[in-house]
C-alpha positions in Angstrom: 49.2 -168.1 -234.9 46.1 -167.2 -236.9 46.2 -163.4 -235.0 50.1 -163.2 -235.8 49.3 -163.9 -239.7 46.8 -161.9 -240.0 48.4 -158.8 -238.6 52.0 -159.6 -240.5 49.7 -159.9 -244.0 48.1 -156.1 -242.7 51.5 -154.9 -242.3 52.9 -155.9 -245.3 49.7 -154.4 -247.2 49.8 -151.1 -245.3 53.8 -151.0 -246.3 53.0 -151.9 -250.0 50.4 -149.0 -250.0 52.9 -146.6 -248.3 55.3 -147.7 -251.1 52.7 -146.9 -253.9 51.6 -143.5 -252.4 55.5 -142.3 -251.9 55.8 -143.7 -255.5 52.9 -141.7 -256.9 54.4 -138.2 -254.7 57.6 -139.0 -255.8 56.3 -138.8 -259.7 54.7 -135.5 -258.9 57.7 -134.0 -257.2 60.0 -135.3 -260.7 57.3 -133.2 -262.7 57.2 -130.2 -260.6 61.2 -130.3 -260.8 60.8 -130.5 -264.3 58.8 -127.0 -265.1 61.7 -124.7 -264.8 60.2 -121.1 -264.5 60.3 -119.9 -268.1 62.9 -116.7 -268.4 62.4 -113.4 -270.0 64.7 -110.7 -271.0 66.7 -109.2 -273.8 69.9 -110.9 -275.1 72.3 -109.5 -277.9 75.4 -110.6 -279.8 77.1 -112.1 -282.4 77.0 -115.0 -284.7 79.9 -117.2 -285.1 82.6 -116.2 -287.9 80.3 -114.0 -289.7 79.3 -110.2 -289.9 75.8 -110.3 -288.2 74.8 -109.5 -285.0 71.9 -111.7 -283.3 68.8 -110.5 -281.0 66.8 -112.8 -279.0 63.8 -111.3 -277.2 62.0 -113.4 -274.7 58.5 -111.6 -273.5 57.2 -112.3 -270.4 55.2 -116.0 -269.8 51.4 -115.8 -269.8 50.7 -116.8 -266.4 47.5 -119.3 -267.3 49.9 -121.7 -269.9 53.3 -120.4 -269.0 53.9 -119.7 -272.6 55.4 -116.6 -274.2 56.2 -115.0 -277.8 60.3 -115.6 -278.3 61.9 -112.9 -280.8 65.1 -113.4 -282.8 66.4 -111.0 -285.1 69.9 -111.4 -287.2 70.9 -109.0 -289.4 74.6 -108.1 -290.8 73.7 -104.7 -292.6 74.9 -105.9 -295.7 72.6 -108.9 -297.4 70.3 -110.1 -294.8 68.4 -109.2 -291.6 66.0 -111.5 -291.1 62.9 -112.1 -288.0 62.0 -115.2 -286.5 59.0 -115.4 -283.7 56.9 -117.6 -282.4 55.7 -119.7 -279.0 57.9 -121.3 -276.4 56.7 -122.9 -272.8 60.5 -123.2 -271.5 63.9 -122.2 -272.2 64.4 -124.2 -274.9 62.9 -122.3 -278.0 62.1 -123.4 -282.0 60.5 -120.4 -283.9 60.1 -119.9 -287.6 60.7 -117.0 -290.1 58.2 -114.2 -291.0 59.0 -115.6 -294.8 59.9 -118.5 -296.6 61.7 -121.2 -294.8 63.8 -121.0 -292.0 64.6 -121.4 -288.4 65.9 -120.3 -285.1 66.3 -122.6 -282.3 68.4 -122.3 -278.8 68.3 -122.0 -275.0 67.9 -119.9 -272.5 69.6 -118.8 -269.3 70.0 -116.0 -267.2 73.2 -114.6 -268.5 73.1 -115.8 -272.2 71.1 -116.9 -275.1 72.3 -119.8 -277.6 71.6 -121.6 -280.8 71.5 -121.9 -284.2 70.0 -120.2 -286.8 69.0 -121.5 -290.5 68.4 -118.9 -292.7 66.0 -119.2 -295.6 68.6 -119.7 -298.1 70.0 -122.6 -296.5 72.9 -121.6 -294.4 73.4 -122.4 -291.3 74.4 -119.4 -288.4 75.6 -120.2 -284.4 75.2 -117.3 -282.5 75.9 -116.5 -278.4 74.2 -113.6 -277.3 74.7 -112.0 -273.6 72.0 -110.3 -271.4 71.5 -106.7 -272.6 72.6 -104.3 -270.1 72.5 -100.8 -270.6 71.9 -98.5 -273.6 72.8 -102.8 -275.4 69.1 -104.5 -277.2 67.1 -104.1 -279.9 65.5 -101.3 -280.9 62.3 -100.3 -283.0 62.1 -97.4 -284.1 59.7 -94.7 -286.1 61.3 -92.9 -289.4 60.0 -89.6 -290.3 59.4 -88.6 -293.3 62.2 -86.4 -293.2 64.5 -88.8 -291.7 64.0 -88.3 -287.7 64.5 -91.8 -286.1 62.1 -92.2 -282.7 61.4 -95.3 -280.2 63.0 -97.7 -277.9 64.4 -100.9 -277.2 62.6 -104.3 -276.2 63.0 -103.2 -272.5 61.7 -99.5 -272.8 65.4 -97.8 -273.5 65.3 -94.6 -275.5 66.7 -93.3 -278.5 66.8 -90.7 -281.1 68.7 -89.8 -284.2 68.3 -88.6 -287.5 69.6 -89.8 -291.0 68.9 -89.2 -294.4 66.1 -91.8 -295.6 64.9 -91.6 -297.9 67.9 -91.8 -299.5 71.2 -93.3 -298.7 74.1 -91.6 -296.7 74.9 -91.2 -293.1 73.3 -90.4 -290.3 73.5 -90.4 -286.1 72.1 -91.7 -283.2 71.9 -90.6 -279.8 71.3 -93.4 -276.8 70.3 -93.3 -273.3 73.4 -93.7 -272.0 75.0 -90.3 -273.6 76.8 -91.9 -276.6 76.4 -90.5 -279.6 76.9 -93.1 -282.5 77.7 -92.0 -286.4 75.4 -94.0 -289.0 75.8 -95.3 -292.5 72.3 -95.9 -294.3 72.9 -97.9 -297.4 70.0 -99.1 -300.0 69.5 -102.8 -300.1 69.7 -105.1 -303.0 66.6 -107.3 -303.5 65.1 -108.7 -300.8 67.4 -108.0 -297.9 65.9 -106.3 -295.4 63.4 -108.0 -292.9 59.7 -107.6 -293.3 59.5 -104.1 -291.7 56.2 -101.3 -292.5 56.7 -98.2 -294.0 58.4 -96.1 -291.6 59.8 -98.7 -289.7 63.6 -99.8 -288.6 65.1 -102.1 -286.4 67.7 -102.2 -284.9 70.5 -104.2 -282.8 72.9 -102.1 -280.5 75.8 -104.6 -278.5 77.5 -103.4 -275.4 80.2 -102.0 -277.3 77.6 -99.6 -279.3 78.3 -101.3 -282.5 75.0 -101.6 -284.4 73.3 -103.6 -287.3 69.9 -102.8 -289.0 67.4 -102.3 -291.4 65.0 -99.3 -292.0 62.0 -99.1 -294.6 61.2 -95.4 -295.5 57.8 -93.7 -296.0 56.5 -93.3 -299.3 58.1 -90.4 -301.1 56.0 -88.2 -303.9 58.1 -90.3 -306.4 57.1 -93.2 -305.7 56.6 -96.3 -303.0 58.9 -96.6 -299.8 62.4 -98.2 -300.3 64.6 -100.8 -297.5 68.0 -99.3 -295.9 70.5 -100.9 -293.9 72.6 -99.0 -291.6 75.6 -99.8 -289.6 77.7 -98.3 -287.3 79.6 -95.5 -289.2 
């Protein structure tokens, strides 16, 4: 009886320990579950009910913390275009603006990008934005001093065009894809246009070719550069 005791109370200790070790694997299996491959990619589109088109950017993950830079850019050519940036380990992004206050948050999947934006004036945007394909994304570009626009989009697209910064009027653009796209340049009012450098635009081309943006010029001999929007003509 003393044998059948003592080899009942070593099973039910090796069983107990079996249950603690599949506990502990279990746990780790739950975390590895957990750290969903961070996505990368370009994603364009439109906010909801308004004028402005939406960029998100997501660069691709450092491999040591899995973290990488997340872009969004929303700009309707008219009052605002404004750039958000900053840090994200998943799919699930909160990055701030390059001034005052403001915020872009959303999620990430393969096919699509969503979220909200809050805009440093207070107002609140909801965007959807689809995978770029194509001659679609967001583009930065050079402006020549006499107007020559130069450079690609986030995932090495190319484009050229010309226009007439430094001073407003039209202009054209000609993607990779063949189309040829007619531009209006338009001086902004105040602060509009995102923090851009001297010589600088950026812009955001959807599927459709329909385009938002915002240009700063060179310095001209009479005086400092000026900010442009442009839109599809």
């Amino acid at each position: 009886m003393r044998a059948v005791r003592t080899i009942s109370t070593s099973a039910v200790i090796l069983v107990l320990g079996g249950l603690a070790g599949c506990g502990g694997d279990s746990g780790g299996d739950r975390e590895g579950v957990k750290r969903v491959k961070p996505l990368e990619g370009s994603f364009v589109g439109k906010a909801q009910g308004e004028d402005a088109f939406v960029a998100v950017v997501a660069s691709p993950a450092r491999p040591a913390d899995r973290r990488r830079e997340v872009t969004v850019y929303a700009c309707d050519a008219k009052r605002l275009c404004e750039w958000f940036s900053g840090p994200a380990a998943g799919n699930s992004f909160e990055v701030n603006a390059h001034r005052g206050h403001g915020e872009a948050s959303g999620e990430l999947t393969r096919k699509a990008a969503t979220g909200t934006i809050e805009l440093p004036d207070g107002k609140s945007l909801r965007y959807e934005a689809d995978r770029a394909t194509a001659a679609a994304g967001l583009y930065d570009l050079e402006v020549s001093a006499r107007g020559k626009l130069t450079g690609a989009s986030a995932t090495g697209v190319g484009l050229t065009g010309k226009s007439t910064i430094p001073k407003p009027g039209t202009g054209s653009l000609k993607l990779a894809d063949g189309k040829r796209l007619k531009l209006d340049v338009s001086r902004t009012r105040g602060d509009g246009a995102a923090p851009l450098q001297a010589g600088e635009a950026r812009l955001i081309v959807l599927s459709d070719h329909r385009l938002r943006g915002a240009a700063r010029s060179r310095s001209t001999a009479g005086g400092g550069p000026s900010d442009f929007f442009i839109r599809s003509g």
